[in-house]
C-alpha positions as CSV (number, residue, x, y, z in Angstrom):
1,X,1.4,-25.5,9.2
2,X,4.4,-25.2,6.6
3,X,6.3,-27.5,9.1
4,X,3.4,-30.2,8.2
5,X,2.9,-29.6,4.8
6,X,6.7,-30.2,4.5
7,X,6.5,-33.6,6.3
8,X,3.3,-34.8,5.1
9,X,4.7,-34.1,1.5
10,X,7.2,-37.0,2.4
11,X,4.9,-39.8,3.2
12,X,4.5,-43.4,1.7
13,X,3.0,-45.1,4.6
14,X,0.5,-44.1,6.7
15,X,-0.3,-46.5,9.8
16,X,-2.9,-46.2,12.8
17,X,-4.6,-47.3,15.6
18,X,-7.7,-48.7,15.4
19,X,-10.0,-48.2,18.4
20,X,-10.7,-44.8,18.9
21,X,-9.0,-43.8,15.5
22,X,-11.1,-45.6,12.5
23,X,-13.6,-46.0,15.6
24,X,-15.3,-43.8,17.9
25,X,-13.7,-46.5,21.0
26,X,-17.2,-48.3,21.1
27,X,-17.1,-51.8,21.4
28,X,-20.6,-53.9,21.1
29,X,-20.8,-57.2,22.5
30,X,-23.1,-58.7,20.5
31,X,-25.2,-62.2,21.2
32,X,-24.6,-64.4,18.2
33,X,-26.5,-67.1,16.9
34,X,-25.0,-69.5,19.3
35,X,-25.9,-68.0,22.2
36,X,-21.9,-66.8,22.6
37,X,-21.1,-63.0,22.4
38,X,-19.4,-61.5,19.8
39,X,-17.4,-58.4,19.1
40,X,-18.4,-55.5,16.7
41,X,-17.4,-51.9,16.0
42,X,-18.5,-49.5,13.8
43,X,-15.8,-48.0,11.1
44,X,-16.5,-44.1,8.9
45,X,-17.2,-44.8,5.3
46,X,-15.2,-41.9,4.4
47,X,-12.5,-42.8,6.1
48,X,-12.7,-46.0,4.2
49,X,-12.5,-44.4,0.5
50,X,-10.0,-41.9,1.7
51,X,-8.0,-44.9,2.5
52,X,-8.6,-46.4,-0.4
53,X,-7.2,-43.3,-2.8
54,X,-4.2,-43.5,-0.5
55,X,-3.5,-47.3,-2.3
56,X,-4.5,-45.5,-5.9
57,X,-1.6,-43.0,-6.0
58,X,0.7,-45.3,-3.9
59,X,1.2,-44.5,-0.2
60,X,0.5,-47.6,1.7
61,X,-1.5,-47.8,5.0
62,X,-2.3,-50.3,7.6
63,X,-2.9,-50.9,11.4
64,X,-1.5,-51.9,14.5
65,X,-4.1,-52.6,16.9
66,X,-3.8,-54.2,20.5
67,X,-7.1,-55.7,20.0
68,X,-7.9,-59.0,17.7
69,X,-11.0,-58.4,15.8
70,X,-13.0,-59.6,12.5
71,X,-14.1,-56.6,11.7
72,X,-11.3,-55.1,11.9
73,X,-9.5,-57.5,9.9
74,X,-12.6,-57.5,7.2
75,X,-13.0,-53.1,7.5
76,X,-8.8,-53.0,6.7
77,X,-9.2,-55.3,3.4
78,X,-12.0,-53.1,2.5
79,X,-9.8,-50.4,2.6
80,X,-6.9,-51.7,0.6
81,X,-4.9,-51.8,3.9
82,X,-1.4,-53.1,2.9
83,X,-0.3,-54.1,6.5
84,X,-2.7,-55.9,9.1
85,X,-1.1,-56.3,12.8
86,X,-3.3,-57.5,15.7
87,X,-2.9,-58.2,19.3
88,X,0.0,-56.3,19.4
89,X,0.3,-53.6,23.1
90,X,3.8,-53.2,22.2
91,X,3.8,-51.6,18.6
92,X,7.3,-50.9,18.0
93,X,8.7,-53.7,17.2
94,X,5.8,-53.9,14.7
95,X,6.6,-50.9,13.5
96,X,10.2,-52.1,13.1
97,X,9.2,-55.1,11.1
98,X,6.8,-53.0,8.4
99,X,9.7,-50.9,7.8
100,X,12.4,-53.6,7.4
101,X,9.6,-55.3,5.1
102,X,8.7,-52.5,3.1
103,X,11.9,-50.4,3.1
104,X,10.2,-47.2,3.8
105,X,12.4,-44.7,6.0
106,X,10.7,-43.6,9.4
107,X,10.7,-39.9,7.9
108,X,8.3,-41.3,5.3
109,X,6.0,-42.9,7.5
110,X,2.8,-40.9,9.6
111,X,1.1,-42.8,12.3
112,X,-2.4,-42.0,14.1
113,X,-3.2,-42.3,17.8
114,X,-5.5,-41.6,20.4
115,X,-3.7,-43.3,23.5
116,X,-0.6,-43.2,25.5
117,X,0.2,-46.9,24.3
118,X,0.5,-44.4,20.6
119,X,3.1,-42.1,21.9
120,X,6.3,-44.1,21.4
121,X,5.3,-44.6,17.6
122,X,5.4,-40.7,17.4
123,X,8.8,-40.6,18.3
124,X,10.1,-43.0,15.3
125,X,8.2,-41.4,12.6
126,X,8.4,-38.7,10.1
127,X,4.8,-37.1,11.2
128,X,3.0,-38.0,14.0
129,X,-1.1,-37.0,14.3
130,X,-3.7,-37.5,17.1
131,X,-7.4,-37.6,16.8
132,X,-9.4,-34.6,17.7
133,X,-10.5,-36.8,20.6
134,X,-7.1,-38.2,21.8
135,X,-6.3,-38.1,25.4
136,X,-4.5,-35.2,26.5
137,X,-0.9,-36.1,26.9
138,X,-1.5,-37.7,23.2
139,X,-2.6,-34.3,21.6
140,X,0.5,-32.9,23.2
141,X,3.3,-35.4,21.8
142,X,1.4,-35.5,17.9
143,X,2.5,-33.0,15.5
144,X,-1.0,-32.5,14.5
145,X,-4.3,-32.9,16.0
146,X,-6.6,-33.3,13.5
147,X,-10.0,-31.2,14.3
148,X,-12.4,-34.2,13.3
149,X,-12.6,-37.1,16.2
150,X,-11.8,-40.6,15.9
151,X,-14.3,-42.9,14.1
152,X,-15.6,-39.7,12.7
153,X,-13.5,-38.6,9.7
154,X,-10.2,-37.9,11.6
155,X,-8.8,-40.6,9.1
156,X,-10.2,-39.0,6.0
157,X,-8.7,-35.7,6.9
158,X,-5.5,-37.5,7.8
159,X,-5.6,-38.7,4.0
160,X,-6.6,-35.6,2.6
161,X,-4.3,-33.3,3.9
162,X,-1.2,-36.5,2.6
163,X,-2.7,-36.0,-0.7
164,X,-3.2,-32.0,-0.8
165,X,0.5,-31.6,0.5
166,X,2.1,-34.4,-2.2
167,X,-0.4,-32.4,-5.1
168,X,-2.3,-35.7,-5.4
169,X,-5.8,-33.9,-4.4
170,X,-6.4,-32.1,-7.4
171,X,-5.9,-35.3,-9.4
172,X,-8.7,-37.1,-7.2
173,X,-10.7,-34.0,-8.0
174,X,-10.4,-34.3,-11.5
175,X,-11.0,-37.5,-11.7
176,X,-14.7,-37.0,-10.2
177,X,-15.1,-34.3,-12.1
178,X,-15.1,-31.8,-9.0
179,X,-14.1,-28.3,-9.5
180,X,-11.5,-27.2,-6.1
């Protein structure tokens, strides 16, 4: 765990998938008022503050999703998410582009996955994590599977194990007046 703790201290971006990792995978087709169908998901609310305190002491976060979707789009502005990239099955030259943009080095970046499509971000970045529910082959390229599934707090613990390991989380305690 040192080995995690030592590359999780060195994070200022932290960037995921979004089905299956600020989801549980579900997608609901909903009828609209229209009569058309729409698209929702459902998103962890404590995922969504964790991601928020990310913005608060400065490491940056976004997505890169293969899917197009309003929610997710609205969920990643509630969140503070600095970087927003849809429709996008090839995800390193996304990748590529935040970097260049933000001029963070891919040792200081994390990424999140649950899917093979995932596993080529892992190699170009500093610390690489799957969801508790990942596929196989996924758990086995990350760094760190996080015990907690996708769409169910995988993301918070994500964030709080960045913040313990760059000695933010005792700040965030303080500040709430919680005793660790």
């Amino acid at each position: 765990m040192s080995d995690i703790t030592a590359k999780a201290s060195k994070i200022k971006l932290l960037l995921m998938d979004v089905d299956g990792v600020l989801t549980d995978g579900k997608l609901y087709n909903v009828p609209g008022p229209g009569g058309g169908i729409f698209e929702t998901k459902a998103f962890d609310s404590q995922d969504g503050i964790a991601l928020q305190w990310l913005s608060w002491y400065g490491i940056e976060s976004g997505v890169i999703s293969g899917r197009v979707s309003p929610a997710t789009e609205e969920r990643c502005r509630q969140c503070g998410c600095a970087h927003i990239y849809q429709g996008y099955l090839e995800k390193v030259p996304v990748l590529e582009e935040i970097l260049a943009k933000t001029g963070i080095a891919p040792e200081e970046t994390a990424y999140v996955g649950d899917d093979l499509v995932d596993v080529v971000l892992f190699r170009r970045v500093g610390l690489s994590i799957a969801v508790g529910n990942a596929r196989p082959e996924v758990k086995c390229a990350a760094d760190y599977v996080t015990s907690a599934d996708g769409g169910r707090g995988a993301v918070r613990e994500v964030c709080e194990m960045l913040m313990k390991a760059q000695g933010i989380w005792d700040k965030l305690l303080a500040r709430y007046e919680v005793n660790g």
